[in-house]
N, C-alpha and C positions, 0 to 999 in steps of 0.2 A: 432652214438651217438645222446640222445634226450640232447639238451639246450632249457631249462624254465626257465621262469621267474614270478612269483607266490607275489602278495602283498597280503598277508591274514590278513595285519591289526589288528595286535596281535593275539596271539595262543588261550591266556589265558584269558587276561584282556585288558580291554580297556578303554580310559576316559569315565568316564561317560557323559561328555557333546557333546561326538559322538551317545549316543546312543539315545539321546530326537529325538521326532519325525518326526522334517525337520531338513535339514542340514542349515537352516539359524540361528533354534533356537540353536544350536551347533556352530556356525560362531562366534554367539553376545558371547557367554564365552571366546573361541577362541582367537577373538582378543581384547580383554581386559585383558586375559592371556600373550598374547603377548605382549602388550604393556606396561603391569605393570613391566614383567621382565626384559624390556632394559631399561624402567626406574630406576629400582631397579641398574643396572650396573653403574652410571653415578657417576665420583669421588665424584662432590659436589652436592649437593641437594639444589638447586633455592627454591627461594619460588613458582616458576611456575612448579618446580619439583617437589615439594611436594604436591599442591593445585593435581597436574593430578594424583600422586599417591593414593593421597586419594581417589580424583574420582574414579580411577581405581579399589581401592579395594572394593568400596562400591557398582558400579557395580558389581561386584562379589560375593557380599553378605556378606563382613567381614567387616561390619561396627558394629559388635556388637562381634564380637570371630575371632580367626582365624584358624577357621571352618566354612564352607559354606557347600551348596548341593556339588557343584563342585570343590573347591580348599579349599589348606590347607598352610598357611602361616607357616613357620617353621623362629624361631626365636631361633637359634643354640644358640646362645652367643652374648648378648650386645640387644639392645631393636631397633624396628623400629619405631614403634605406640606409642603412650599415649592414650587411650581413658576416658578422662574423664565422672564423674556420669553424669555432666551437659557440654553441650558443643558438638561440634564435632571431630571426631577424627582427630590426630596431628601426623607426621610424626617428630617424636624426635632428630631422627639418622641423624648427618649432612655430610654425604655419604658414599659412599659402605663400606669404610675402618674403619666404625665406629660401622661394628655387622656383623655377619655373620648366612647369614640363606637364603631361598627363599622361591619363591611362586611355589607349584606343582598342577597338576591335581588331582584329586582322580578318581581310576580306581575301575571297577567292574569286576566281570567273566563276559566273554563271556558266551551268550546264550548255554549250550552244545549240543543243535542241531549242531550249526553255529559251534560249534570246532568240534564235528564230520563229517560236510560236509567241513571243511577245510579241513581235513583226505582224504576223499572221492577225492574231486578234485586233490588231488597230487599224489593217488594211479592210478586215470584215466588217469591224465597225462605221468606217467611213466615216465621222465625225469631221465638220469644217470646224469645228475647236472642240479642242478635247484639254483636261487637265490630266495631267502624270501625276501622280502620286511618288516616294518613295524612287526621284531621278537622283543619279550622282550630282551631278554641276551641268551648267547652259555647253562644256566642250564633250559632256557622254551624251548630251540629246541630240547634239549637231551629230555626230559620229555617227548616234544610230540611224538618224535620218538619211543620209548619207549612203552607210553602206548596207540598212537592212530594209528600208524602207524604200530606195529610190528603186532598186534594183525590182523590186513588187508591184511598182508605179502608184504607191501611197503617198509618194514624198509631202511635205510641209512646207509653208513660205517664209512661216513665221515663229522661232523657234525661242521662248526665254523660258528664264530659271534667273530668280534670286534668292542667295547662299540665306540660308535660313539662320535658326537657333540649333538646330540638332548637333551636338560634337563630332556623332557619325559621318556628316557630313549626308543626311536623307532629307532632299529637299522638293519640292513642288514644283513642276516645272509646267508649261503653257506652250500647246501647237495650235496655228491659227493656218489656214488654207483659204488663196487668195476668192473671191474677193473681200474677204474676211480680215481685216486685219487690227492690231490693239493699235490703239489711240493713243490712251496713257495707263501709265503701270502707277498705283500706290502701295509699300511697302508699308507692314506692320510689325519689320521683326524689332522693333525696338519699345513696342506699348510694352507701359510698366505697370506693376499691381504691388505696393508692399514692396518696393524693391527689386524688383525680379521681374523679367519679362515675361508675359504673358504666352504669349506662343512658343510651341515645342517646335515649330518651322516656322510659319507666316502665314496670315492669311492676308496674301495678293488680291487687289484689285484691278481688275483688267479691265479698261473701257474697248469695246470693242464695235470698230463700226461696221456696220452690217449695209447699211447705204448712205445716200446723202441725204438723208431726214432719221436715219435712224442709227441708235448705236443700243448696247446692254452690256449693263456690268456684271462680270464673272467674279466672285468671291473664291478661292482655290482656300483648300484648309485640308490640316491632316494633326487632326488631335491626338492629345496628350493617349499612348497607349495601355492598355492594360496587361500589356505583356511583359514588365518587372517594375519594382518598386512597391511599396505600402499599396493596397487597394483602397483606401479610405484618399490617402493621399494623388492617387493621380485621379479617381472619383473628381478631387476637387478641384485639382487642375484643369480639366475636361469642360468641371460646367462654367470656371471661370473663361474660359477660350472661346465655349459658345453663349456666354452672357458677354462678350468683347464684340463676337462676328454680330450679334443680334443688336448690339448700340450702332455698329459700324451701317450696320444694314438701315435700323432707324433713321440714323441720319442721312444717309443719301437718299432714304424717303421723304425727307422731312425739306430734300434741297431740292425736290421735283424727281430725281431717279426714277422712274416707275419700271422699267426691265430690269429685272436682279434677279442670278440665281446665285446659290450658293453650294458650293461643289465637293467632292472630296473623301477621306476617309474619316470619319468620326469618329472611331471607337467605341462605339458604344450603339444601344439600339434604342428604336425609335420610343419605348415607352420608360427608357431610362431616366432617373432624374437630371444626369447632367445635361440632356439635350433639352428640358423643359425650355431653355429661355429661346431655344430656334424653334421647337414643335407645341408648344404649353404657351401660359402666360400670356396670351393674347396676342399670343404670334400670328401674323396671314400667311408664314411660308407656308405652300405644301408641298408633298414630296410627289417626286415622280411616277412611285408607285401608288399614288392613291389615284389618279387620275384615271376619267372611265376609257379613255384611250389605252391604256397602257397595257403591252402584251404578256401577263405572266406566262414561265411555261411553267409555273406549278412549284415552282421552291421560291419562298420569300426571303432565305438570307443573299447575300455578297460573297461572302466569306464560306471558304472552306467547302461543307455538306451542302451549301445553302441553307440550312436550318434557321429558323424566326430568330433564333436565339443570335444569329451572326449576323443579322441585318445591321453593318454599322459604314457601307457607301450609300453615297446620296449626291441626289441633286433637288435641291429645293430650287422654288418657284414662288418669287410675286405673283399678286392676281396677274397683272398681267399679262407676264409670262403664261401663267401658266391657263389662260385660258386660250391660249394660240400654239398647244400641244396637239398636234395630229397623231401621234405615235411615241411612244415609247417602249423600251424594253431593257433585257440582257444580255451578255453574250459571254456565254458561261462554259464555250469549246475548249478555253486554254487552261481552263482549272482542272486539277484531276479528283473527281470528285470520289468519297469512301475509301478503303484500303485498298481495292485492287480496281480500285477508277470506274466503276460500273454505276454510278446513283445516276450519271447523266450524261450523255452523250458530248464527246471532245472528241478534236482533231485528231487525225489517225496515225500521224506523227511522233503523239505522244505515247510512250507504250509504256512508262512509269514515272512515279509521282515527281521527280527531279527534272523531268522535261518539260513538264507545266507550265505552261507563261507567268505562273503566279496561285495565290489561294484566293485573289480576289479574282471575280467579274468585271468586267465592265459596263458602266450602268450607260443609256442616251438616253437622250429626250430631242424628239423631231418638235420644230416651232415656226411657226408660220409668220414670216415677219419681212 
């Protein structure tokens, strides 16, 4: 059996403020996006709550509408703003419980190169289950299967997605290829820490059975990123998501589980403190790359250059898994890797960095089971 794990960074659509030219001029909407919406959360509205709101929005561009290039202020019922003829704008609503509405991205189509070499990369990979990373909803996974995948003869049997925590609407989705199929699905977008949910998506558990003596649970996760907000603070969000995955993992050890892997985008890299409670701490995961089966072609990150420093997908292994590894590797064709796509070889299709299937790889692990 092949397990992948695949972030293709939406199928279909994507914000538009991922797609400007560097990732820093996508950073500055980012976290200004971030920061207006946990402003937006706060019972009462300070006058120091309000002055940063306005800030916030104005960087964003909606100091005159609420429509900008990149976001769209939605004002459901009850007012948030006043903008008067003369004057600056005025945060009216004295907190959350006083209107109901928020602030979203605005997304575009993906480039349809880059959604046909997403196709591509996951027909190459061949994976009888794979995790998606970064899907719209369970009707953009069917869609792509459907029309970009059957027409390739990749198609999938078995196709979910449960709506996570993200506002974006970037959620984690699961293909399984018969005789492959989930058993039962457990949802985590609701574990609380302090109030507050733990997961920036969910980490799904997939029981999947693989014959009639055998099944292995897939853990799907796509942690907190470090791509806007405080660094200290989503730091902590990260290792709290993976000290959640690592109790959750415990415990199905602890009920007999012995097949676990645990899958996804992490954010962060392997000798990071937030990953300490999956990798450190007397963890038995190991990752797919340490295994002496495992094929590098010579770049240890996921992400972007492949550099060590962007190592942050993975596919962890209990022993037992992971002693029934025949093979593993990359498949690193639909990335465009460097400024003019030259660090590594990709598909011939892509002829620049917007038709990429993504800035991540996708990572498998072959299992003998």
């Amino acid at each position: 059996m092949r397990l992948a794990s695949f972030n293709v960074e939406n199928m279909f659509r994507r914000a538009v403020a991922l797609n400007l030219a560097t990732w820093q001029d996508g950073k500055a909407i980012l976290d200004q996006y971030g920061r207006v919406s946990s402003l937006l959360q706060e019972t009462t509205y300070t006058a120091a709550t309000r002055k940063s709101i306005v800030d916030a929005l104005e960087k964003l561009g909606l100091k005159k509408s609420n429509e900008s290039q990149f976001i769209i202020l939605r004002e459901n019922h009850g007012h948030l703003l006043k903008r008067p003829k003369t004057g600056p704008m005025q945060v009216v609503a004295g907190g959350r419980n006083e209107w109901i509405g928020w602030v979203e991205l605005k997304t575009e189509a993906v480039d349809e190169v880059a959604t046909r070499m997403t196709a591509k990369v996951i027909s190459e990979v061949k994976a009888d289950v794979m995790a998606v990373i970064e899907a719209e909803d369970r009707i953009a996974l069917t869609r792509f299967n459907d029309q970009l995948l059957k027409p390739i003869h990749a198609t999938y049997d078995g196709i979910m997605l449960i709506d996570g925590n993200d506002d974006r609407g970037i959620d984690v989705g699961f293909f399984t290829r018969k005789p492959f199929l989930v058993e039962s699905i457990v949802s985590h977008v609701d574990d609380m820490k302090s109030g507050r949910r733990i997961f920036s998506r969910d980490c799904v558990e997939y029981t999947v059975r693989v014959n009639s003596s055998t099944t292995i649970l897939v853990m799907v996760n796509h942690f907190k990123s470090k791509g806007f907000g405080n660094q200290t603070t989503s730091d902590t969000r990260r290792k709290e998501q993976a000290k959640r995955a690592r109790d959750i993992y415990d415990l199905r050890r602890s009920q007999g589980v012995k097949m676990i892997a645990i899958v996804g985008d992490f954010n962060d890299t392997p000798d990071s403190d937030p990953l300490k409670p999956l990798l450190a701490n007397q963890s038995d995961l190991k990752d797919i790359f340490d295994h002496p089966k495992f094929k590098s072609d010579g770049h240890e990150g996921t992400f972007g250059n492949g550099s060590e420093s962007n190592k942050i997908d993975y596919i962890l292994l209990s022993p037992a898994l992971f002693s029934r590894v025949t093979n593993g590797g990359v498949e690193r064709r639909g990335v465009w890797g460097g400024t003019n796509g030259t660090l590594f070889p990709h598909f011939p299709e892509i002829t620049k960095s917007i038709e990429a299937a993504s800035d991540h790889a996708a990572v498998f692990a072959d299992l003998d089971l």
